[in-house]
C-alpha positions as CSV (number, residue, x, y, z in Angstrom):
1,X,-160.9,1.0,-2.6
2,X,-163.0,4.2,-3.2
3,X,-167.0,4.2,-4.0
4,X,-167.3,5.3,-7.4
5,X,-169.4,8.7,-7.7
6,X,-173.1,8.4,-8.4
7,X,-174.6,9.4,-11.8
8,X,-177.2,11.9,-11.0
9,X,-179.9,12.3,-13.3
10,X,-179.1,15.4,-15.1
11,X,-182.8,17.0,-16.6
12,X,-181.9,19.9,-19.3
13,X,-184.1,22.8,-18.1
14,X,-185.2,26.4,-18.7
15,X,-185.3,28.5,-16.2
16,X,-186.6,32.4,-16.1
17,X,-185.0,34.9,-13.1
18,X,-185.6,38.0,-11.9
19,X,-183.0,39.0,-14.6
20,X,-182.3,36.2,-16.6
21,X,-182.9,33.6,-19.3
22,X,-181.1,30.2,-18.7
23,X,-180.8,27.6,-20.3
24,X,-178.7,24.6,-19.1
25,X,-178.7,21.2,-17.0
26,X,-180.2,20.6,-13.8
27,X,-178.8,17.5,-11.3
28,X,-180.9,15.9,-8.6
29,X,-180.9,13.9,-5.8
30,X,-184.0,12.1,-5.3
31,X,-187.3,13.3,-6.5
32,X,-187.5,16.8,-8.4
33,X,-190.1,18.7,-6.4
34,X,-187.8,17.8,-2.9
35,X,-184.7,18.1,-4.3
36,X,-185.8,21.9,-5.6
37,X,-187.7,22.8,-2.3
38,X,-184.8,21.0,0.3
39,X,-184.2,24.0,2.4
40,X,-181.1,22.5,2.7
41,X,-179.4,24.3,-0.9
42,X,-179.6,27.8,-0.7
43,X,-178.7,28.0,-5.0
44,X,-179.2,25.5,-7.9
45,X,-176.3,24.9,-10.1
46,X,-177.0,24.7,-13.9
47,X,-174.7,22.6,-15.8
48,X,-173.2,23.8,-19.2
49,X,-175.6,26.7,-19.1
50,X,-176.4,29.5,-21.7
51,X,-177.6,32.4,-19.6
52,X,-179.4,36.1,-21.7
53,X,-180.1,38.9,-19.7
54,X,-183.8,39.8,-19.9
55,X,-183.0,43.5,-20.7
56,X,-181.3,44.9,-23.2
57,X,-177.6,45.6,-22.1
58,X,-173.8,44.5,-23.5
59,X,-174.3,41.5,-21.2
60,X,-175.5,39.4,-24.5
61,X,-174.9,35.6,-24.2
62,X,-172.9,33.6,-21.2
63,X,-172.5,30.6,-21.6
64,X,-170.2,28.8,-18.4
65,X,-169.7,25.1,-17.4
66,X,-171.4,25.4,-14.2
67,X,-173.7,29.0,-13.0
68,X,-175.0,29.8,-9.2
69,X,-178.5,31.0,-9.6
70,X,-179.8,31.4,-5.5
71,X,-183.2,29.8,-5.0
72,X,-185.7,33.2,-4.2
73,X,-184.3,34.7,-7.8
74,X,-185.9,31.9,-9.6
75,X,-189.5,32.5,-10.9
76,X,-190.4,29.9,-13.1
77,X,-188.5,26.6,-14.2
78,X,-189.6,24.3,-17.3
79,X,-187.7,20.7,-17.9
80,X,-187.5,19.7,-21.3
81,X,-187.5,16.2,-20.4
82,X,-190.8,14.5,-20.4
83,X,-189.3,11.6,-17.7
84,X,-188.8,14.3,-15.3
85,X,-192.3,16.0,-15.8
86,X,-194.0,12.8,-15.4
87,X,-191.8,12.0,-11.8
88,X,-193.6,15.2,-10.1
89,X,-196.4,13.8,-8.3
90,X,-199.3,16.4,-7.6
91,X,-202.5,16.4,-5.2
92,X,-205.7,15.3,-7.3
93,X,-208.0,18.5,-6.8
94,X,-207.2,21.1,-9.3
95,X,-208.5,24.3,-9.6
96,X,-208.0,26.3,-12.9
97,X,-206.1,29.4,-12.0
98,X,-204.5,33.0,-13.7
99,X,-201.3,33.6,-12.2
100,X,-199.4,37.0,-11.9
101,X,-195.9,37.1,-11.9
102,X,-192.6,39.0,-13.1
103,X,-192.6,38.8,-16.9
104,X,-195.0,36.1,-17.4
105,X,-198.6,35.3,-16.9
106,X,-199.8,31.9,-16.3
107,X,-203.1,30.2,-17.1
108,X,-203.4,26.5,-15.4
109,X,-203.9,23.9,-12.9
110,X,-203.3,24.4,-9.4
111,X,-203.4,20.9,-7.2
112,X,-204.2,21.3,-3.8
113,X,-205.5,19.8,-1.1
114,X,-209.1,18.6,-0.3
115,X,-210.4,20.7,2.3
116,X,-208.0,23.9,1.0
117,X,-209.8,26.9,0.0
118,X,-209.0,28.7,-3.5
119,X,-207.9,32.0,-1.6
120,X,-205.7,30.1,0.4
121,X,-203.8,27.9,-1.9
122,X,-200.9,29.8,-2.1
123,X,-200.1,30.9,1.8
124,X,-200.8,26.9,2.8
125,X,-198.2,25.8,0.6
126,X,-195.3,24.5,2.9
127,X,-192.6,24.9,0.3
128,X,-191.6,27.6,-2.2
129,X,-191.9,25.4,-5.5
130,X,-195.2,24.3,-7.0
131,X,-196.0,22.1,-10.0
132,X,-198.6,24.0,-12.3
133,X,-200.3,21.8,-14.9
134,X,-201.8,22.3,-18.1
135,X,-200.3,25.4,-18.3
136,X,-200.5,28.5,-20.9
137,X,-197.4,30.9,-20.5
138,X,-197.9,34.4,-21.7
139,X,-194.7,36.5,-21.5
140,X,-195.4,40.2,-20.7
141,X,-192.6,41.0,-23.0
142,X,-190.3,39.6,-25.4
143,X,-188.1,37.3,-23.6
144,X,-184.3,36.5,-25.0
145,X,-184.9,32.9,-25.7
146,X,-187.2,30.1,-25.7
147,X,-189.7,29.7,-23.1
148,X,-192.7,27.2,-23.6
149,X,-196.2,28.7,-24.6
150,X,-197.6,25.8,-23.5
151,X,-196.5,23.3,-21.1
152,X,-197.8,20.1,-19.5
153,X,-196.5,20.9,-16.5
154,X,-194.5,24.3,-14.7
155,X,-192.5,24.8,-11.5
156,X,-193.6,28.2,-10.3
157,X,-192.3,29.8,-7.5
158,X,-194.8,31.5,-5.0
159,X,-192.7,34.0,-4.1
160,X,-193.2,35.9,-7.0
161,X,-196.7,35.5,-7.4
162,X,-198.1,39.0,-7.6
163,X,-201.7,38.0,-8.0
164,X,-204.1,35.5,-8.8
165,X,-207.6,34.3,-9.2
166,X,-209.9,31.6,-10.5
167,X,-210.3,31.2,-14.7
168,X,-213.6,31.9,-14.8
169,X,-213.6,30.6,-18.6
């Protein structure tokens, strides 16, 4: 007699490309920061996902049961669902940061290590995704659909980080 298929916990999530708005479901094996850094998936796949373009174009609104997004298009990445925020587990030193990136600014937390310097935060990361806390989201221009202003926690990708420094506020 066959296994029956695992239910996978399915977090709804926002996610903001290179050239895209999506909104949809995300399903993980084990915990959230691995399963998004496993250099194992090249792509995620959102689930019932509502996808706007982030310029203006005939594109509009897609909305498909299942989209391909690969992993280095991916700049930023909120889940809605507090569960899955609180699961991400973080190094205890933070330093307050300002973060560059396509289309959005971000004001936060940045949890490193002990002994890691500010300037090197970034290059001693050993994966792509990052949680960033306590954060303020400022769009650089109007994006197609909701994004939050303020978040408790973001997944950031340091591949698109153009620039950064300490908040000196």
């Amino acid at each position: 007699m066959p296994f029956p298929q695992a239910q996978l916990p399915r977090y709804p999530v926002q996610v903001l490309t290179t050239t895209y708005h999506i909104q949809g479901g995300l399903e993980t094996i084990g915990p959230i920061l691995d399963f998004v850094n496993d250099r194992e998936r090249d792509a995620f796949v959102f689930l019932d996902a509502t996808v706007k373009s982030l310029t203006p174009g005939p594109m509009g609104q897609v909305t498909r049961p299942q989209i391909s997004v690969p992993k280095p298009e991916v700049i930023a990445m909120y889940f809605d669902d507090a569960t899955a925020r609180s699961s991400i587990q973080m190094l205890r030193r933070v330093e307050r940061s300002i973060m560059y990136m396509p289309y959005l600014v971000c004001r936060g937390e940045f949890h490193l290590g002990t002994d890691t310097r500010w300037q090197d935060m970034v290059s001693l990361l050993p994966t792509d995704f990052f949680a960033f806390t306590n954060a303020s989201v400022f769009p650089l221009s109007p994006l197609p659909g909701p994004f939050p202003q303020q978040a408790e926690l973001v997944v950031l990708n340091r591949r698109h980080i153009k620039m950064l420094h300490l908040d000196q506020a």
